[in-house]
N, C-alpha and C positions, 0 to 999 in steps of 0.2 A: 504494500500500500504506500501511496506517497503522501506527503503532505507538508502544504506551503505556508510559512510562517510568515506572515508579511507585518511592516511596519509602516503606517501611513506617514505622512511626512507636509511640513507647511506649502503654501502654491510656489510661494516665493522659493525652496528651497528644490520644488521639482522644474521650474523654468529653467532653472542652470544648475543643475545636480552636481553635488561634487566642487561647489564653488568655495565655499566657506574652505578655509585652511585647517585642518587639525580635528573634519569631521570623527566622531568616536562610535563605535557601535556598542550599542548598550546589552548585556547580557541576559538578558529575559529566555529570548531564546535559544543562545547559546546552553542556558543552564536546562531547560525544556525538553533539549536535544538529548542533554546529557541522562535524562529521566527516560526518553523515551525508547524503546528495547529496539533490536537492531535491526528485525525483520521489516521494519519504515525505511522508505527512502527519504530523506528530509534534505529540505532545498529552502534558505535565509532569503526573504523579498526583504531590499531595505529602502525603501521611495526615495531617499534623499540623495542617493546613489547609481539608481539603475531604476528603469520603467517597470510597472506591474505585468508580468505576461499572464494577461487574461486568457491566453489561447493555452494554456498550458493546464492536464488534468486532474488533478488534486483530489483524491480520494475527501482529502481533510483539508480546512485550511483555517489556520489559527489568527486572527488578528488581534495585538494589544494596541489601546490607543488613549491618548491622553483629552481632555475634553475640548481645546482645541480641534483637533481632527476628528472627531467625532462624525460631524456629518460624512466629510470625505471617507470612513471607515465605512460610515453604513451603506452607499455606494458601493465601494470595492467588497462589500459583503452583499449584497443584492446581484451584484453582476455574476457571481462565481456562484451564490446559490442559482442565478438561472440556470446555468451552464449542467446544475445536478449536483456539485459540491457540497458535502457537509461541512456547514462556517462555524467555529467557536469564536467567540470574541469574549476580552479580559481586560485587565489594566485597571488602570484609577480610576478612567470613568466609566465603565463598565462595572464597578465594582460599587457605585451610589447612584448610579441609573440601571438596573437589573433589566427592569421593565421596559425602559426604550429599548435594551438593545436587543432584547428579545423580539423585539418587531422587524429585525433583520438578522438573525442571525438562529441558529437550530440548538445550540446552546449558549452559558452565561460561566465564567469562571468569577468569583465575587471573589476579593480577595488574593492572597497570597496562591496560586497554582502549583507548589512544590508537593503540595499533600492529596492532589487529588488528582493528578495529569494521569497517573498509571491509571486509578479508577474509570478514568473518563474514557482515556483508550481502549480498553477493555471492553468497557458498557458499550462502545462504537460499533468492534469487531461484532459483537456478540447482535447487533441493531435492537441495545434497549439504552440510549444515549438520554439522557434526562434534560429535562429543560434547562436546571442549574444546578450548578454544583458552589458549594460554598464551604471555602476552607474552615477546619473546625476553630482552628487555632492558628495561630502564627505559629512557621514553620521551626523549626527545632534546627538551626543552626551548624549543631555537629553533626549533623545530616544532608548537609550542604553540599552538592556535588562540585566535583570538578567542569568545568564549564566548557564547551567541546568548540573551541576556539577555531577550529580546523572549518566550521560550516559558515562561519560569517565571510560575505561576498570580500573577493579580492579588490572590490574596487576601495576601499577604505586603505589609506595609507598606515593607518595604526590599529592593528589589532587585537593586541595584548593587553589584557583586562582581568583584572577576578576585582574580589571584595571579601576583607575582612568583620563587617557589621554591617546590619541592616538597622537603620532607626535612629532616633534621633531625642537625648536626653530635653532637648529644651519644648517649649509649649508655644511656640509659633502662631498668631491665630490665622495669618494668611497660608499656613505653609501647609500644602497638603502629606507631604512623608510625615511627618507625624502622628497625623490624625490615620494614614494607612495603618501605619504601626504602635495604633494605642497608646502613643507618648512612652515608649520603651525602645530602648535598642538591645541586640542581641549579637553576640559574638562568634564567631567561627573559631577552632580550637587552632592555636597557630602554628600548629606543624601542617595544617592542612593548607593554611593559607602559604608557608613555605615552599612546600612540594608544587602550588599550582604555579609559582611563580620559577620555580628550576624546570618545569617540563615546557616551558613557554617558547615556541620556536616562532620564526620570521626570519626577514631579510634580516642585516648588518642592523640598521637603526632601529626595527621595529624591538627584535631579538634583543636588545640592549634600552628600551625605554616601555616602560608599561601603565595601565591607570591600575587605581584603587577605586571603585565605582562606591565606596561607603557616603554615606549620608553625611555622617559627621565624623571624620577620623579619626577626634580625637576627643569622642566624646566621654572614654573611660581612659584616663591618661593611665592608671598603672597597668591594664593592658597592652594600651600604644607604647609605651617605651619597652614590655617584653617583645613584642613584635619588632620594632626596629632592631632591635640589640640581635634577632634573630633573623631578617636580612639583610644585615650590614657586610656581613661576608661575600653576599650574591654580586655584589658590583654593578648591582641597576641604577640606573633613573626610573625616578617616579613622580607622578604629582596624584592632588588626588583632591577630599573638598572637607574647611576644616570650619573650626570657630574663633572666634575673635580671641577668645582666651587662651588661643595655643602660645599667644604672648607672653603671658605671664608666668611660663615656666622655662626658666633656663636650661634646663635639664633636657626637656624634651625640644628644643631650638637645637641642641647641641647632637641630638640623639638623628634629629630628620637630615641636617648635613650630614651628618655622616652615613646615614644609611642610603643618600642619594637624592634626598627629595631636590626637585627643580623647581618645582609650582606649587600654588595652593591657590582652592576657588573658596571667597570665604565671603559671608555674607554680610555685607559692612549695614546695607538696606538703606540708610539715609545718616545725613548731617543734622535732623532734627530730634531732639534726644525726648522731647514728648510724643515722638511719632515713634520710634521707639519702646516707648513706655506704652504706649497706644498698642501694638502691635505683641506686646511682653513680652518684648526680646530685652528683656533688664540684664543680661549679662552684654551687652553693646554699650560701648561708653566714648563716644566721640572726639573727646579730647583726648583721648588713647591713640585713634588712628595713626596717626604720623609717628610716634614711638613703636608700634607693633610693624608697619611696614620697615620702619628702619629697621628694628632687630631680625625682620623677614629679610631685608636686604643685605644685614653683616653676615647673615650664615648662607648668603649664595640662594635665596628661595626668592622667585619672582612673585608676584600678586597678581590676581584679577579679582576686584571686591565686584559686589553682586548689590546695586543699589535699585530700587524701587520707588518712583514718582506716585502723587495721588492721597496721600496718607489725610486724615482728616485735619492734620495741623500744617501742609501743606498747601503755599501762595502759590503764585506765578515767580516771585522772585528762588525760588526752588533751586532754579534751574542752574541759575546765575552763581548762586553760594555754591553748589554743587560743583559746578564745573570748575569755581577759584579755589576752592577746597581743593577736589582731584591736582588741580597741576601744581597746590604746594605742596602736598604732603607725599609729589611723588609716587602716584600711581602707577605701577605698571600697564594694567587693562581692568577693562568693567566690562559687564554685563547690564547693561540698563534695563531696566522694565515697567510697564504701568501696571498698578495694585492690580491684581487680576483675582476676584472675588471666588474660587475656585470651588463645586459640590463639592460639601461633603468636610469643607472645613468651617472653625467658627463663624471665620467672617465673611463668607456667604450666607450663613444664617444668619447673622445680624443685619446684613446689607439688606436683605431678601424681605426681612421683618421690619423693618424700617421703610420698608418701598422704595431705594434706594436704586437697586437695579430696574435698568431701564431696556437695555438689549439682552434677549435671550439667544441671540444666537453664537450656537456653542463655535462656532468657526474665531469670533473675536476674543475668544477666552483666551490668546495667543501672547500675552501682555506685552501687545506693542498696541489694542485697541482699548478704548475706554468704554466702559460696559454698566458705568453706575453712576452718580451724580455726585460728585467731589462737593466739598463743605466749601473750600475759601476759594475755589474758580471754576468756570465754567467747565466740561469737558471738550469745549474745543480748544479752549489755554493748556488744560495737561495733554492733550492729543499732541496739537501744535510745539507746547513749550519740548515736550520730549524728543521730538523729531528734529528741532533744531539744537537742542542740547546734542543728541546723539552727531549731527551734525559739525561740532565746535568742539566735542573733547577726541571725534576721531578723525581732526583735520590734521592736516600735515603736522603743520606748525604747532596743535599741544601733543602730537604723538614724538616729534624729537626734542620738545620741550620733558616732555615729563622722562622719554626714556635716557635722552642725553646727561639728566641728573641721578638715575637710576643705575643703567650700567649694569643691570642685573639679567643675567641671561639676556643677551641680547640679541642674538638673532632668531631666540624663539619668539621673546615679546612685538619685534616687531615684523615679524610673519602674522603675530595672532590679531593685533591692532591695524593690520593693512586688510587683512579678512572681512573680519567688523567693518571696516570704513566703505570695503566695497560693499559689504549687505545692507548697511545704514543708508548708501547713498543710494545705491536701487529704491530702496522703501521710500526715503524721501521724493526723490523722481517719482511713481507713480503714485504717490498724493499728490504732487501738485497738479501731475498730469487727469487728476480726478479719478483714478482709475480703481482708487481704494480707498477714496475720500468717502467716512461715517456721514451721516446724516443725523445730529443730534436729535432727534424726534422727540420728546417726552410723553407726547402726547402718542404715540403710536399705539403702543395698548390696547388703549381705552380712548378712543378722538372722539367719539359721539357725547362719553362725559365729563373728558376735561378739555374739550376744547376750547371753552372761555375762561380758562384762570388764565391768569397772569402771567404765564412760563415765558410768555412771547412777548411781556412785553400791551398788549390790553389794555387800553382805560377801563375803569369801573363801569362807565357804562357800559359798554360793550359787554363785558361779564353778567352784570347784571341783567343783560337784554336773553342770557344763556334762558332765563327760568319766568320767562314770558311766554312759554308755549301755548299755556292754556288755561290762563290765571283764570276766569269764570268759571273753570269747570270742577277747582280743587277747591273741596270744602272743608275744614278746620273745627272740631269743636275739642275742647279743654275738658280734661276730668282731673280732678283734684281729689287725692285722700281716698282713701278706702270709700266713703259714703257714696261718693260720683262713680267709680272707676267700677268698683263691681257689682252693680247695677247696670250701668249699658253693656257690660262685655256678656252677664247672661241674658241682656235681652236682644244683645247683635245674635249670640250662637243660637238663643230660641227662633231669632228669624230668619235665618241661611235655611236657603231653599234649595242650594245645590254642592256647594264645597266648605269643608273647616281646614287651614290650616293651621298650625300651629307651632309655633319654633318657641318653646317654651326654656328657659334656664332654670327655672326653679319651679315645681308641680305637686303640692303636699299640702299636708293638713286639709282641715274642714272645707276650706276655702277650694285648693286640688279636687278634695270628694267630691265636693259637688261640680265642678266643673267636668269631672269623670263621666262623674254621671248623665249629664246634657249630653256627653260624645256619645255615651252608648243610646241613647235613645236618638239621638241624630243619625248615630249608624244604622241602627235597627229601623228606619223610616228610609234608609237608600242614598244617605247622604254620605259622600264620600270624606271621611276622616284622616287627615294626614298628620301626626303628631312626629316631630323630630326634636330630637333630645341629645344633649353632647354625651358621649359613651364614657359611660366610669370607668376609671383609671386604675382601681385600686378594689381589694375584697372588702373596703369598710364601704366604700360609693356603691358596689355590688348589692350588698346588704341591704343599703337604704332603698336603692331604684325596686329592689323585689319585695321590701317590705310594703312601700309605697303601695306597690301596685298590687299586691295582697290584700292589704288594706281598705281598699278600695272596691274589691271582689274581682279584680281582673287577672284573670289566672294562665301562667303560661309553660311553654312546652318544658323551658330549660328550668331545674330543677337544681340544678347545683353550680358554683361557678365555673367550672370546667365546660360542663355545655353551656350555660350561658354562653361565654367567649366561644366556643365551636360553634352555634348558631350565629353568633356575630360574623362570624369567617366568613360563614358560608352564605346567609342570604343578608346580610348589612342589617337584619331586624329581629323583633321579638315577637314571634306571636301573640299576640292577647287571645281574650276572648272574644272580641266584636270586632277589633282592628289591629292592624300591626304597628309597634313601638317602633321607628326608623330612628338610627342612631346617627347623627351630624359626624362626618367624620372627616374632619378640616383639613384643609391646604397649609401647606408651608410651616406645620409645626403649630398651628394656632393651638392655644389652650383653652379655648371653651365657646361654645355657642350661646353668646348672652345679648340672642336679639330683643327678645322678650317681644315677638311679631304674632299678632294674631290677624289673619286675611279670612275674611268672609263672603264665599260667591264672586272672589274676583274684583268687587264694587268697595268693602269697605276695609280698613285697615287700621287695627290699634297698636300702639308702640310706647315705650317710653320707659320709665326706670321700675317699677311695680314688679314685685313678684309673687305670682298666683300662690301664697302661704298665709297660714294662720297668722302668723309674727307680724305682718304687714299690713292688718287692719289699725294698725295705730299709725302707722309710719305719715310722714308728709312726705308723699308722690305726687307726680304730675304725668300723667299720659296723654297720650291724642290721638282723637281719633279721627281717620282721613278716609275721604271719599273722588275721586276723582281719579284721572288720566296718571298721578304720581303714585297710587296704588298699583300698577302693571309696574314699574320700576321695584316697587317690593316685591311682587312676587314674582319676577325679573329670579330676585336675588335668592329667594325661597329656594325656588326650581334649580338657580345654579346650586345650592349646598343640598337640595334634595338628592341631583344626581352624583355629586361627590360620593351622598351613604348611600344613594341603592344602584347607581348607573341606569338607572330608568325614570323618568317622570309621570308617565301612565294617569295622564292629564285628565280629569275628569269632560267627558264628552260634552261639544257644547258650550265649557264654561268658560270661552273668550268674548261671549255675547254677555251685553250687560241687562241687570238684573233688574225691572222696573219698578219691584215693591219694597227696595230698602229705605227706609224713610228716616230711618235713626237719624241721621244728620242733617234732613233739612232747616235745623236751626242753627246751623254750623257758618261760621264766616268765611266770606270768600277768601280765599290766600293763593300767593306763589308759593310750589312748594319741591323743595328738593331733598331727596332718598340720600344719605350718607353713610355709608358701611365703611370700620376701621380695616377691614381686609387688604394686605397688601396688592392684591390683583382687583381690586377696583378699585375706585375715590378713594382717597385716604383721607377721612373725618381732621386729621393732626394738622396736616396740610393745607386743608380748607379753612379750618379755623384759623390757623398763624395768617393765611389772608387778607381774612377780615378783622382779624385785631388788626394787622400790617393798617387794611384803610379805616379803621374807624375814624369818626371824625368829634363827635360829641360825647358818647360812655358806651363805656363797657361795664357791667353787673353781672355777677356770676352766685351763680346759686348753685355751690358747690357741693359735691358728693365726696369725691378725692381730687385730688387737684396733686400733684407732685413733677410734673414735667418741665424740665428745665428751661425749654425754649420757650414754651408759650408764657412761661413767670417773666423771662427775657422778654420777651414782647409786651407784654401787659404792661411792664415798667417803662419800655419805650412809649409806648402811647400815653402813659400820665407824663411823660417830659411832655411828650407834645400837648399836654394840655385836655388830654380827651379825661373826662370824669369817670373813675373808675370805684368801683365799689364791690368787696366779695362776704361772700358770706357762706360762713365753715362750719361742717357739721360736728358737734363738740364728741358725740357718741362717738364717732371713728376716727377723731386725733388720737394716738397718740403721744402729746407735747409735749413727752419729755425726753424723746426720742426720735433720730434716723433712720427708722428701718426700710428706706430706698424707693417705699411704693405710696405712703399715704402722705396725707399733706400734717406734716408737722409744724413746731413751732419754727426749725431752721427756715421753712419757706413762709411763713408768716410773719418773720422778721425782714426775711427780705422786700415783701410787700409793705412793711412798716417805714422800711429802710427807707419808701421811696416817695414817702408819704401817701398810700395810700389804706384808704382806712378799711379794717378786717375786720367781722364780729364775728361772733361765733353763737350759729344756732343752739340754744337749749332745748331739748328735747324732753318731752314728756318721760315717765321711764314708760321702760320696753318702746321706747319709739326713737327714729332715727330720719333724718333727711336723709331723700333719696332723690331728687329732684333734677339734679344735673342741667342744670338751666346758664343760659348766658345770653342777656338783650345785649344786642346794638344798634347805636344813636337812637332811630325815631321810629323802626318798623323793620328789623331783623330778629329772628332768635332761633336759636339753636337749640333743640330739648331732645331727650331720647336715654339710651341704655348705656349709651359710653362712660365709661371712668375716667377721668380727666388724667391719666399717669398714662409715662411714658413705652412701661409695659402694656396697658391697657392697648394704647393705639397699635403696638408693634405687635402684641403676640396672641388680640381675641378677635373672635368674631362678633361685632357688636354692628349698633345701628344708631343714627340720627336723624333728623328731619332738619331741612334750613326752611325755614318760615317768613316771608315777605308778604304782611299786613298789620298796616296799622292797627284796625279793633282787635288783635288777636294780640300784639303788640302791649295793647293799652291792660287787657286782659290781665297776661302776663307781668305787667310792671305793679299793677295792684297787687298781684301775690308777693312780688318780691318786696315790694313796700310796706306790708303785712307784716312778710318777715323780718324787712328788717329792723321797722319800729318795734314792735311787740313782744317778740319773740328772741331777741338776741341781745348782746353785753359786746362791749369790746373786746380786743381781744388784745393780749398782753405782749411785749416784748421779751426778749429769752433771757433767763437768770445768767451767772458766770458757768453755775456747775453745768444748766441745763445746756450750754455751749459746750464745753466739754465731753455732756455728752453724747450729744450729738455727732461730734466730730470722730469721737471713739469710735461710732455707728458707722458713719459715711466709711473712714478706714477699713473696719468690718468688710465691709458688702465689697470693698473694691477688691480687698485681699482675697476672700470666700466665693 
């Protein structure tokens, strides 16, 4: 049988293969080779090198590929499946995307492939090949083969490779080897890594220089120095890729001359030591640089530091410090890159949850494109400033500027910098020439719902003209308090004539019973019942959702938590008795579905902070309930999270026609009205609002539930410079002030609103009752009300909802309650003692360290 191991490779890299100086073939498959028994014929594709031969028969063919080439993989694995080939695909991104690439390929290696390649093989011969194979474990090290160096294509001038450790002691949050390897590294026993370097044949140069393909070389230094001590004898060159701290030991500086090292690739990342700190790479210490190259440079070792544009404490002037740093401190070579937010590491998740990224296509994942919205410039300043950066430090004049003072290995550093300069200047040529010129879009997404914010630039009107569609047709009414609130909601569900849905966060007590009970008699009359619920996490959440619904008399199939979750697996629901339980099962990591959206027949729509429980008949809430053309935007959103948990929407027949006997609301005020959902993959509620603080122009009032977000506290405090009237109001039940615990509004952030003269009270609540209200007017006829928690988790990591509301009598409405509140009902609120600063601060420390 034969089988083709291919590696995809960048476009730019197969327009002129082979162009880059000092290309290196990576061992994946060299070591794959070495696993797999000898009755295969195996034949190394390496794209950067030599063309893909599609005409050639491949019983098997293995592609690894990094998220960058991903598309280009799934191609060369479409083509050679039509041909009849069985395609395995593996690697990094193949290993946090299973799923996609199972849409081109006949298997998945997830993972490390040292522990399962024999298996797969096997399963192949035999034709019972599984969908995926997923390593149990990280691989066991002294089990590491020798690497069959003899199969990699002759077109590569350096072939000579092994690798002492896999992994990498530090905690990176860009860095994807890390997160591959669980934040562990693991070691090979060093007579093994001996032996593969004495049986290492080539030509004259190849045979006499070799790499270390380790992650961090030197990231368990009393190993590294028995190893050197134990090739010091062999008489190679070597280079290989370290960390900034290989500085600080004389010993092992003393140990790598002599054992032969020429090079080291080490990740210096930025001259900005909060970006840095930002990224927790706290063993990088900037003012070191130029002392660790010099000691790199008295023991004869050249440099290429590995720096990274884009960081969030990163300008435009970046570029400039960078490049007069580089040619003082004597750089040999750099590898430049833009932050590239990469699956599957932290700071993807945070970007991702933040709404941050703006292109998803995995081709620009290549970090030379920008793929997320930078803090302190635009993405066409980090695009731009990079490309002329890359431009200026590998021009003539700073490449014999910095090596002419360096002198260190010199004809290999300036081979490696005239490489660069030709790759650098191609890329630049075909930006200007448009040919690979981004399209900052922001709006691409999602352009039907933010196509009037501000991103471009917009006057207010113009925005404001976004949520004119059909102002006569949306109608507004206010329910306050338990007394309002659940009284129209069982007299909406007593009058749906044809659909309930419900996205409920919280469903219990007496108040849950009976609203139980309305479903089940709505269902038993042929009314279609949709209820979606965020899925418990946990055997205490388990408990509650089965006691609930016991409770209630609604009985179901799974009976233990074990089938519980196997029901879940398999159909995303829970049978009841009259209808099925559908469990919300969120995007991008979100932690809970806390719409609190009730849609009835299509026509009406209730929302806002209330939750259908016993505990909640005291509380001060405010909900709203809406009727009009802005209701299809809710359940817009419903139907997207309905198919997230079931993959089907199995739409009640009919019920896009509207329903002529709802009359609840005809006493409802006319309003503009706009659907707001904190979900990263649509509007982001965080977003919208920093907006409109941005234009306020007369007050801002806030009828807070939690409040803790740092930017919109930032913003609020800019608007009182300007003069706009601001006014909040905290709910005292869930301070609490005497404490930073990261998510609720404390006294730290109500000092800073003190700080800025603006004045805070704080709601008193009855006992057992609590503000829930989450309100915020602006100037004369805006307001924002709904389920959101005003913190900065809330926006990035739940699924919640708002409403933006443009009318005055609903407006006027609204400022009575808050004026209610805040005469009546509330006390000032206090500035922070010495200790309570203290400890606060002890807190903040806390969270950042933890």
């Amino acid at each position: 049988m034969k089988i083709g191991f291919i590696a995809p490779a960048l476009d730019l890299d197969r327009e002129r293969r082979g162009e880059r100086i000092f290309l290196l073939p990576p061992l994946t498959f060299p070591v794959l080779g070495a696993l797999t028994p000898e009755e295969y014929d195996i034949e190394i594709i390496e794209e950067r090198v030599q063309p893909i031969p599609f005409n050639r028969d491949y019983d098997l063919v293995g592609i690894t590929y990094v998220t960058a080439f991903s598309n280009h993989a799934y191609e060369i694995a479409d083509k050679f499946r039509a041909k009849g080939s069985t395609v395995v695909m593996g690697g990094p991104h193949a290993s946090v995307r299973p799923k996609e690439a199972l849409q081109h390929a006949d298997s998945v290696v997830v993972g490390e492939a040292e522990d399962v390649w024999k298996i797969l093989l096997n399963d192949f011969q035999n034709g019972r090949l599984q969908k995926l194979y997923r390593a149990p474990c990280l691989f066991n090290m002294e089990r590491f083969p020798r690497p069959r160096l003899d199969l990699i294509p002759r077109q590569f001038t350096f072939k000579n490779s092994t690798l002492a450790s896999k992994g990498c002691p530090f905690h990176c949050n860009f860095c994807f080897v890390n997160a591959f390897n669980k934040y562990r590294q693991r070691f090979r026993p060093i007579k093994d890594v001996v032996e593969d370097i004495q049986n290492m044949e080539g030509g004259a140069l190849d045979k006499k220089l070799f790499i270390f393909w380790d992650d961090n070389f030197v990231g368990n230094p009393r190993y590294t120095k028995e190893l050197l001590r134990a090739i010091t004898p062999l008489g190679k060159k070597w280079a290989t890729a370290a960390s900034v701290n290989i500085a600080n030991d004389d010993e092992m500086l003393k140990l790598l001359e002599k054992s032969g090292c020429t090079a080291l690739f080490i990740g210096m990342e930025s001259i900005n030591s909060t970006s840095l700190k930002e990224s927790d790479k706290f063993h990088n210490h900037v003012e070191k640089y130029k002392e660790m190259i010099k000691k790199l440079h008295d023991h004869g070792i050249g440099l290429t530091g590995a720096f990274v544009f884009g960081f969030d404490h990163d300008d435009p002037s970046v570029f400039n410090r960078t490049l007069e740093m580089a040619i003082k401190i004597d750089l040999d070579c750099m590898t430049p890159a833009i932050l590239t937010p990469l699956p599957g590491t932290p700071l993807y998740r945070r970007m991702l949850m933040n709404g941050r990224i703006f292109d998803h296509n995995w081709e620009h994942y290549d970090y030379f494109h920008v793929v997320f919205k930078p803090r302190l410039m635009t993405p066409e300043e980090l695009y731009e400033g990079f490309l002329e950066f890359n431009k200026n430090f590998f021009s003539y004049k700073s490449i014999f500027t910095r090596l002419g003072h360096s002198q260190t290995k010199l004809l290999l550093s300036v081979l490696a910098n005239l490489g660069y300069h030709s790759f650098y200047k191609r890329m630049l040529n075909e930006y200007r020439q448009g040919l690979r010129k981004i399209e900052y879009d922001f709006n691409e997404a999602n352009k039907a719902q933010k196509k009037a914010l501000t991103l471009k630039g917009q006057k207010e009107t113009e925005t404001n003209a976004f949520y004119n569609a059909a102002p006569s047709l949306n109608k507004v009414k206010i329910l306050v308090d338990a007394k309002e609130i659940f009284p129209f909601v069982y007299r909406a569900l007593s009058s749906a004539e044809r659909s309930i849905d419900l996205e409920m966060y919280l469903l219990e007590g007496k108040i849950g019973e009976n609203v139980i009970r309305l479903l089940r008699n709505k269902a038993a009359e042929g009314i279609r019942v949709r209820l979606l619920y965020h899925p418990p996490s946990s055997l205490e959440a388990y408990r509650k959702i089965m006691s609930f619904l016991h409770s209630v008399g609604l009985k179901t199939r799974a009976v233990s938590y074990k089938t519980f979750y196997r029901d879940l697996k398999t159909n995303n629901s829970i049978r009841v008795a009259d209808f099925p339980l559908h469990l919300f099962k969120p995007k991008f990591a979100l932690k809970m579905a806390h719409n609190k959206l009730l849609i009835i027949d299509d026509a009406c729509a209730v929302l806002g902070g209330m939750n259908f429980a016993s505990i909640t008949e005291k509380n001060h809430d405010v909900m709203i309930a809406v009727r009009g053309p802005v209701v299809s935007e809710m359940k817009k959103v419903f139907e997207q999270n309905w198919k997230l948990a079931t993959g089907s929407s199995s739409s009640h027949a009919g019920s896009e026609n509207p329903v002529k006997n709802f009359d609840l609301l005809n006493s409802g005020q006319t309003a503009l009205v706009k659907f707001l959902v904190t979900m990263p993959y649509l509007e982001n509620t965080r977003e919208f609002l920093l907006s409109k603080i941005k234009n306020a122009k007369k007050r801002i009032w806030l009828e807070m539930y939690l409040f803790s977000d740092s930017r919109l506290i930032a913003e609020i405090i800019n608007a009182r410079k300007r003069r706009v009237e601001i006014k909040a109001l905290l709910d005292a039940n869930r301070l609490p002030l005497e404490f930073d615990l990261g998510g609720f509004p404390n006294k730290a952030t109500v000092q800073k609103l003190l700080s800025a003269k603006i004045p805070v009270r704080i709601f008193r609540c009855e006992a057992g009752q609590e503000m829930h209200a989450k309100l915020v007017l602006f100037d004369d006829d805006e307001i924002v009300v709904g389920s959101t928690n005003w913190t900065y988790a809330s926006f990035t990591a739940n699924s919640e909802s708002c409403v933006f509301i443009k009318s005055q009598p609903v407006f006027e409405k609204f400022r009575e309650i808050f004026e209610t509140d805040w005469e009546l009902r509330s006390e000032p609120a206090e500035p922070l003692t010495t200790k309570e600063k203290i400890i606060s601060a002890g807190f903040r420390l806390f969270n950042r360290v933890y």
